[in-house]
NULORO-248717 format. One line per 10 residues: their letters; for each residue x, y, z of C-alpha. Coordinates in Angstrom, 2 decimals. Example, Ala and Ser with C-alpha at 12.3 -4.5 7.8 and 13.67 -1.06 7.14 Angstrom:
<tivexs>
AS	12.30:-4.50:7.80; 13.67:-1.06:7.14 .
</tivexs>
This chain:
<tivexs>
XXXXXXXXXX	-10.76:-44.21:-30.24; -13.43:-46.23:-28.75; -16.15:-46.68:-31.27; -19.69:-46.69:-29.40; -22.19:-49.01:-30.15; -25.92:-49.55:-29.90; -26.83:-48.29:-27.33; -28.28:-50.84:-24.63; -30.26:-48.13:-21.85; -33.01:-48.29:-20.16 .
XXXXXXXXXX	-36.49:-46.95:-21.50; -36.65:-43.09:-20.80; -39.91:-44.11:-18.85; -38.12:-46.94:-16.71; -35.86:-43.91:-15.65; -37.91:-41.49:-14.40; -39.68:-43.94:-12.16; -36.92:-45.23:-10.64; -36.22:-41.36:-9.97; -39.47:-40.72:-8.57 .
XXXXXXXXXX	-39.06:-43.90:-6.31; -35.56:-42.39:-5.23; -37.19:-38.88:-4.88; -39.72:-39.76:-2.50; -37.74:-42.28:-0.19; -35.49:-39.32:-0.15; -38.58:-37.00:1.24; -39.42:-39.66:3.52; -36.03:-39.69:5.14; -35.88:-35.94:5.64 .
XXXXXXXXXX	-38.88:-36.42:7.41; -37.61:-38.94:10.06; -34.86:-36.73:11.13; -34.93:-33.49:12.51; -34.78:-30.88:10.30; -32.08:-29.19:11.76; -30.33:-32.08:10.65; -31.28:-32.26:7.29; -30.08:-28.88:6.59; -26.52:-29.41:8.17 .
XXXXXXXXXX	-26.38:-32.29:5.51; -27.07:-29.69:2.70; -24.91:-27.32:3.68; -21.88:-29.12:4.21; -22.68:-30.87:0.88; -19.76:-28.40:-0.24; -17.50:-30.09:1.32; -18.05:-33.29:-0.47; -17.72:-31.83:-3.41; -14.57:-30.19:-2.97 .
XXXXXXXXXX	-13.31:-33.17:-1.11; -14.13:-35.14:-4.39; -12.33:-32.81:-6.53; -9.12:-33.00:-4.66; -9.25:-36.54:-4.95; -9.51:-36.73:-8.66; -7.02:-33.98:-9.16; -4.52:-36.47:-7.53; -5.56:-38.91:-9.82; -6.70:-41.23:-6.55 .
XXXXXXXXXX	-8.89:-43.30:-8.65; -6.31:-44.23:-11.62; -3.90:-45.41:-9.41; -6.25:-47.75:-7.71; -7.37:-48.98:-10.95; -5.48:-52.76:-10.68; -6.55:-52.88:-7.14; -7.50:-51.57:-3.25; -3.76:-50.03:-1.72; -2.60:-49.31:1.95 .
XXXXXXXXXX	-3.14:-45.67:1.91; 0.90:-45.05:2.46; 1.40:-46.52:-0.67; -1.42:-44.23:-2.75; -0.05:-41.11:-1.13; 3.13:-41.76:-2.14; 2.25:-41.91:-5.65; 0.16:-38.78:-5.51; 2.50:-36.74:-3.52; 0.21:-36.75:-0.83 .
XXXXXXXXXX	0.60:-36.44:3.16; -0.60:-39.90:3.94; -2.20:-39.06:7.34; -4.08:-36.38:5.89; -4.89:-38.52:2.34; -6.05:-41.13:4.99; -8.82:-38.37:6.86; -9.86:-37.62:3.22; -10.50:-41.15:1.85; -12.16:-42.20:5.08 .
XXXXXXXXXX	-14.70:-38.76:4.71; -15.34:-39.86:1.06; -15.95:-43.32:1.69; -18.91:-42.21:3.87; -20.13:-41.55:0.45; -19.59:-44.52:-1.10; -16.57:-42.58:-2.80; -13.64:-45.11:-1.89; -14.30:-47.46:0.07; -11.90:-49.14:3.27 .
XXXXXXXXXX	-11.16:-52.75:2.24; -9.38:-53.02:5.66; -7.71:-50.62:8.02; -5.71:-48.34:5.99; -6.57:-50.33:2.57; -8.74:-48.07:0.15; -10.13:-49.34:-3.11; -12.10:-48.51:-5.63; -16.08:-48.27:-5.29; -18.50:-47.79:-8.51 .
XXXXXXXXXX	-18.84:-43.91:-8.08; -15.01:-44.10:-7.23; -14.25:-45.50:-10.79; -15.97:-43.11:-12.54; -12.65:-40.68:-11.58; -10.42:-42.84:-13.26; -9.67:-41.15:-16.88; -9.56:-43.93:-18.93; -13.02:-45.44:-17.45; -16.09:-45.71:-19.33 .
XXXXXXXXXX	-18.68:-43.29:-18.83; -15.95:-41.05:-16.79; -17.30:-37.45:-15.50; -13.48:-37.14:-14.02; -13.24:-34.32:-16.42; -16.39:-32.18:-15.14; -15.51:-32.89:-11.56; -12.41:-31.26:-12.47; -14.30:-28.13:-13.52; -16.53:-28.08:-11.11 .
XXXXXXXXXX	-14.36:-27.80:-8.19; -11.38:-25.74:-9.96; -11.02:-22.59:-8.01; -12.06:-20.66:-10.57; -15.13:-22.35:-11.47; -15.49:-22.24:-7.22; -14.82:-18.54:-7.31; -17.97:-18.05:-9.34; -20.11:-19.67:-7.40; -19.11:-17.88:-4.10 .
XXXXXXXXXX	-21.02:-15.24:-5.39; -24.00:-16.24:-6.20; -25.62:-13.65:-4.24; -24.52:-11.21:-6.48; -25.94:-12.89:-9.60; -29.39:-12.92:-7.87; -29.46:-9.66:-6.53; -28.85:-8.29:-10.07; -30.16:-11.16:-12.49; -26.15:-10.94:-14.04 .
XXXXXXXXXX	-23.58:-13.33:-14.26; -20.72:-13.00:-11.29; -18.03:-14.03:-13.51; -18.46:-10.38:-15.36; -18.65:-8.90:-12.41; -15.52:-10.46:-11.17; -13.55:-10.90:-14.65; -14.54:-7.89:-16.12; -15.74:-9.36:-19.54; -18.19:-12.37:-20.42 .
XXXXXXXXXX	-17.64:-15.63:-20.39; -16.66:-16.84:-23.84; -13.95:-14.02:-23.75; -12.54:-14.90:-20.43; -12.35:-18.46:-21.63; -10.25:-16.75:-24.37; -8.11:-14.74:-22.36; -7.32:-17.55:-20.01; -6.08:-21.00:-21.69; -5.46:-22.93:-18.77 .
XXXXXXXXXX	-8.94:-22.39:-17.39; -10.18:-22.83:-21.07; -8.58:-26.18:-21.63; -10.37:-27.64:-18.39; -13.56:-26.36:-19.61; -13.21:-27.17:-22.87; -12.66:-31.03:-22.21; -15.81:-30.83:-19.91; -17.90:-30.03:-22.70; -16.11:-32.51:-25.29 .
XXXXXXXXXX	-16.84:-35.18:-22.57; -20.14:-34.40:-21.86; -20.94:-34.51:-25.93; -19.57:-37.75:-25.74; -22.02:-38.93:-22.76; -24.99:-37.28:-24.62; -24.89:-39.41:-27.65; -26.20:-42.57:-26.24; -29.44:-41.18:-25.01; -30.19:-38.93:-28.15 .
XXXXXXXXXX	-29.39:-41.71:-30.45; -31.49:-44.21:-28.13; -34.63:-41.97:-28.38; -34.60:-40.63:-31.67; -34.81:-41.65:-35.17; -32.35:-39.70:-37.53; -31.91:-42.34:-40.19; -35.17:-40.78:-41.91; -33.04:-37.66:-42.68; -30.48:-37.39:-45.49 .
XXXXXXXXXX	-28.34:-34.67:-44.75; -28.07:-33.51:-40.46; -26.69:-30.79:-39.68; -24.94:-29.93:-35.93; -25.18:-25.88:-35.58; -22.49:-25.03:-33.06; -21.46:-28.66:-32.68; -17.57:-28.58:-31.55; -15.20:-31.08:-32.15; -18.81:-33.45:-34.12 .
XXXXXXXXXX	-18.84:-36.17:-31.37; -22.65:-36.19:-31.22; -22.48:-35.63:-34.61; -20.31:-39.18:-35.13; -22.82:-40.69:-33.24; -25.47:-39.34:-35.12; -24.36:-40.50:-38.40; -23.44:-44.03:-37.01; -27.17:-44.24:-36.34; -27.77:-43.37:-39.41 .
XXXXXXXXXX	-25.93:-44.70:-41.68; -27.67:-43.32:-45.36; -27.24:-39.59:-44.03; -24.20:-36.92:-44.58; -23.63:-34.18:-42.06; -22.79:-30.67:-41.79; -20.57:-30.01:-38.68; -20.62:-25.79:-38.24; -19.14:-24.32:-35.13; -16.24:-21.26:-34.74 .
XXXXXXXXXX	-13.11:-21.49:-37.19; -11.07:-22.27:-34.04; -13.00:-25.03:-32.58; -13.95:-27.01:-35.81; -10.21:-27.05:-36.51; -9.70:-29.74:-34.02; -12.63:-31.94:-35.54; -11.31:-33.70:-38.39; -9.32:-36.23:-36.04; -12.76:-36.94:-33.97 .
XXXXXXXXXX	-14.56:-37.80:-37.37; -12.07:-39.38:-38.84; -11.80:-41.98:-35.44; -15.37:-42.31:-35.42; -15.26:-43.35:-39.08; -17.53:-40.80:-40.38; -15.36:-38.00:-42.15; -16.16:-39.19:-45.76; -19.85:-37.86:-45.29; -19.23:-34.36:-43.24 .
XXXXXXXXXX	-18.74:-31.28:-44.38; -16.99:-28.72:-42.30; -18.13:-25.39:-42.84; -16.97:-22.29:-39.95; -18.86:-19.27:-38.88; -20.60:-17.55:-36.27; -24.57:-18.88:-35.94; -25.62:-15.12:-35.10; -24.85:-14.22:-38.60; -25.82:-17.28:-41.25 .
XXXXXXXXXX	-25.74:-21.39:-41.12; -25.16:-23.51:-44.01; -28.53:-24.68:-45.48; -29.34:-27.26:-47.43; -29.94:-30.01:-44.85; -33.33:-30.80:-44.06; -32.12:-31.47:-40.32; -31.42:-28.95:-37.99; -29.52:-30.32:-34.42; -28.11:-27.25:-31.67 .
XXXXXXXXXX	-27.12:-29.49:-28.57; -27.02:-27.22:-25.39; -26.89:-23.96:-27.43; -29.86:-22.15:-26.47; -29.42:-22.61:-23.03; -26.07:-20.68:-23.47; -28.30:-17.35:-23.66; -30.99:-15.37:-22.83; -34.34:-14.88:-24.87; -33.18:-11.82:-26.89 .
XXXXXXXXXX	-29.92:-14.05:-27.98; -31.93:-17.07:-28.34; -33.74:-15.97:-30.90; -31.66:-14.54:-32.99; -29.65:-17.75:-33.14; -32.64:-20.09:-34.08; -34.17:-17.28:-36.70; -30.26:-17.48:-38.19; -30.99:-21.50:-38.81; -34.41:-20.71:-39.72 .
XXXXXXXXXX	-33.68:-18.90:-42.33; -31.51:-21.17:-43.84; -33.52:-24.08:-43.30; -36.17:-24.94:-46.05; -40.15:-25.59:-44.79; -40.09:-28.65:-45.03; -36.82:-29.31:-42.32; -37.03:-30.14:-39.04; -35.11:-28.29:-36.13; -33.78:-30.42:-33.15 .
XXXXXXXXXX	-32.88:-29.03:-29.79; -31.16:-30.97:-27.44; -31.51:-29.37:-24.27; -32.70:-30.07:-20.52; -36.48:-29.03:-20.05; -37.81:-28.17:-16.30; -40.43:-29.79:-14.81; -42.80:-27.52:-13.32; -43.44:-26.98:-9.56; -41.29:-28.65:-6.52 .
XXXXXXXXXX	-40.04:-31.85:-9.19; -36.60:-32.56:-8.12; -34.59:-32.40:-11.71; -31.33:-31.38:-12.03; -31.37:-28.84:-14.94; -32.84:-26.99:-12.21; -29.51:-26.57:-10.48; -27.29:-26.04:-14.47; -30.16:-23.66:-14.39; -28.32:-21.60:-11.73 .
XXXXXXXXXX	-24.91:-22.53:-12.98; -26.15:-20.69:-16.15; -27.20:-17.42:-13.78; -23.52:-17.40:-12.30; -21.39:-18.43:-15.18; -23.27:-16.71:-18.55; -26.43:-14.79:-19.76; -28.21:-18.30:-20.33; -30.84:-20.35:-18.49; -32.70:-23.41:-18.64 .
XXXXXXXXXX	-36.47:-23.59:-19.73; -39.98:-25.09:-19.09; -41.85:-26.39:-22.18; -44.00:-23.25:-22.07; -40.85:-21.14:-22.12; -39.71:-23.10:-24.97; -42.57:-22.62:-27.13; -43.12:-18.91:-26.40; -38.99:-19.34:-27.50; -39.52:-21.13:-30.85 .
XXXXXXXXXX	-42.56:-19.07:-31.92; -40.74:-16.05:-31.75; -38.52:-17.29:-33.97; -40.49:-18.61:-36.31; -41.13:-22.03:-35.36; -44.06:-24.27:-33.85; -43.04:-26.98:-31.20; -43.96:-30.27:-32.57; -43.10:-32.91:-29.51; -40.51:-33.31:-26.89 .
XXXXXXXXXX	-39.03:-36.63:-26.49; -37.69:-37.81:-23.28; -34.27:-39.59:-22.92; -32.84:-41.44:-19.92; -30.28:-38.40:-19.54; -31.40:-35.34:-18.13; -32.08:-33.91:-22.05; -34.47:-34.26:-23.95; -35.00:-34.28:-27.78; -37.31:-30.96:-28.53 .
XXXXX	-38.49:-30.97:-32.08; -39.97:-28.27:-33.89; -40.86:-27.50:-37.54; -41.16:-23.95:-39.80; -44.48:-22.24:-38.49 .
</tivexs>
């Protein structure tokens, strides 16, 4: 396994400039072109999506990975029809998805590579899950989810979502390596912008397979860890922490956090957690940790928080992924304090990283 190092990113700051900057040349454009226009180019956004998802369940990208290919050559390696492979490169390279090195030639481009499976930084395996049928299913009726305020998955599956991911493995194991990879992308920016080493014992409250965990404890390298999740997902951690390097100082302890934590760390982390349900949920899950937490821990959230008013930010779009998919949502600052004091906690600061999270920190109130 790939050991990550320091992390060298940007300042969270830097980052939301240059997203500003991108923002409003992105206004400005809409305005120089009718709008008519403008909302073609949404609408058939769709179709670059699903377009990209074909292309990286052929596994397009890893077989250009040593170099561009006449397009003949790729589809016979996918199993592909080559005219039609050739219509679907040439839509994605209009994207910067691809790109023609010569009539017929495709390589790879920097978005391109980040398909490939073995590439750093890959998202090949939420692509994936975002454009499996399934997942696509859901979002077809997203009507129905905000007529009613409920998920469509129940509606169409007949049961929530953690049970259908239990009832159907093949849909679970897509889904499942989504969420180890995007762990693995969040521990550069929470280890960037936040100082764990000044705890001595961390522990990750519904934290998987402990990749952010790992990178956690590399950060800090005085402190042990308590890695708590379901019996059947920590059962696949010990191979994780032992590649990281890290398995001599965590404990693995199983259970459900809606009935009792382990306590005796005097750091709290739940990455993504809260967002997984509504208020009433919510708080039951955070008073769990609270009361096993003594008053003088801290509790960590790791979660996206909205900007208010017209702020382009994309936890405002997971936000309705969250409406379709589960009972969850994303959350303003205000919603997160009104969140936290219900629970027994006072919001002390919220840190900004260069990722779409940030670090939310609270203490005992």
């Amino acid at each position: 396994m790939i050991r990550l190092g320091k992390p060298a990113l940007p300042p969270a700051r830097l980052v939301r400039a240059v997203e500003g900057v991108r923002n409003a040349l992105s206004a400005t454009a809409r305005r120089l072109v009718p709008a008519s226009a403008s909302m073609l180019e949404v609408m058939t956004g769709s179709w670059v999506a699903q377009a990209t998802y074909v292309a990286t369940r052929l596994g397009i990208a890893d077989v250009l990975a040593d170099g561009a290919r006449p397009v003949a050559e790729i589809a016979q390696h996918v199993d592909a029809d080559p005219d039609a492979l050739q219509r679907l490169l040439r839509a994605l390279a209009t994207h910067g998805i691809f790109t023609e090195t010569r009539p017929g030639v495709f390589g790879l481009t920097p978005l391109a590579d980040t398909l490939r499976e073995d590439a750093p930084g890959t998202v090949r395996s939420l692509v994936l899950m975002f454009g499996d049928p399934t997942h696509w299913e859901h979002w077809s009726h997203l009507l129905y989810s905000v007529q009613t305020g409920r998920p469509s998955l129940e509606m169409l599956r007949g049961m929530p979502a953690f049970e259908f991911l239990g009832a159907n493995p093949e849909f679970a194991a897509v889904f499942n390596q989504a969420m180890t990879d995007i762990s693995r992308m969040s521990v550069p920016p929470t280890v960037a912008a936040y100082d764990f080493s000044r705890f001595t014992t961390i522990a990750d409250i519904g934290g998987g397979h402990g990749a952010l965990l790992a990178g956690i404890l590399r950060s800090a390298p005085a402190a042990k860890g308590i890695l708590f999740d379901l019996e059947s997902v920590v059962a696949g951690a010990s191979e994780i922490l032992a590649g990281e390097g890290v398995d001599d100082r965590v404990a693995i302890a199983d259970g459900s956090f809606f009935e009792a934590v382990p306590g005796g760390a005097d750091a709290y982390v739940l990455k993504s957690i809260i967002h997984d349900w509504d208020d009433e949920s919510a708080t039951r899950i955070l008073r769990t940790v609270r009361d096993a937490m003594g008053n003088d821990a801290t509790l960590i959230l790791v979660e996206t928080v909205l900007p208010e008013g017209n702020t382009p930010h994309f936890g405002k779009w997971l936000d309705l992924e969250m409406l379709v998919q589960a009972t969850g949502r994303e959350r303003t600052e205000q919603q997160f304090r009104d969140l936290l004091g219900a629970a027994g906690f006072e919001l002390s600061r919220i840190v900004p990283t260069v990722a779409p999270t940030s670090i939310i920190e609270a203490a005992p109130a």
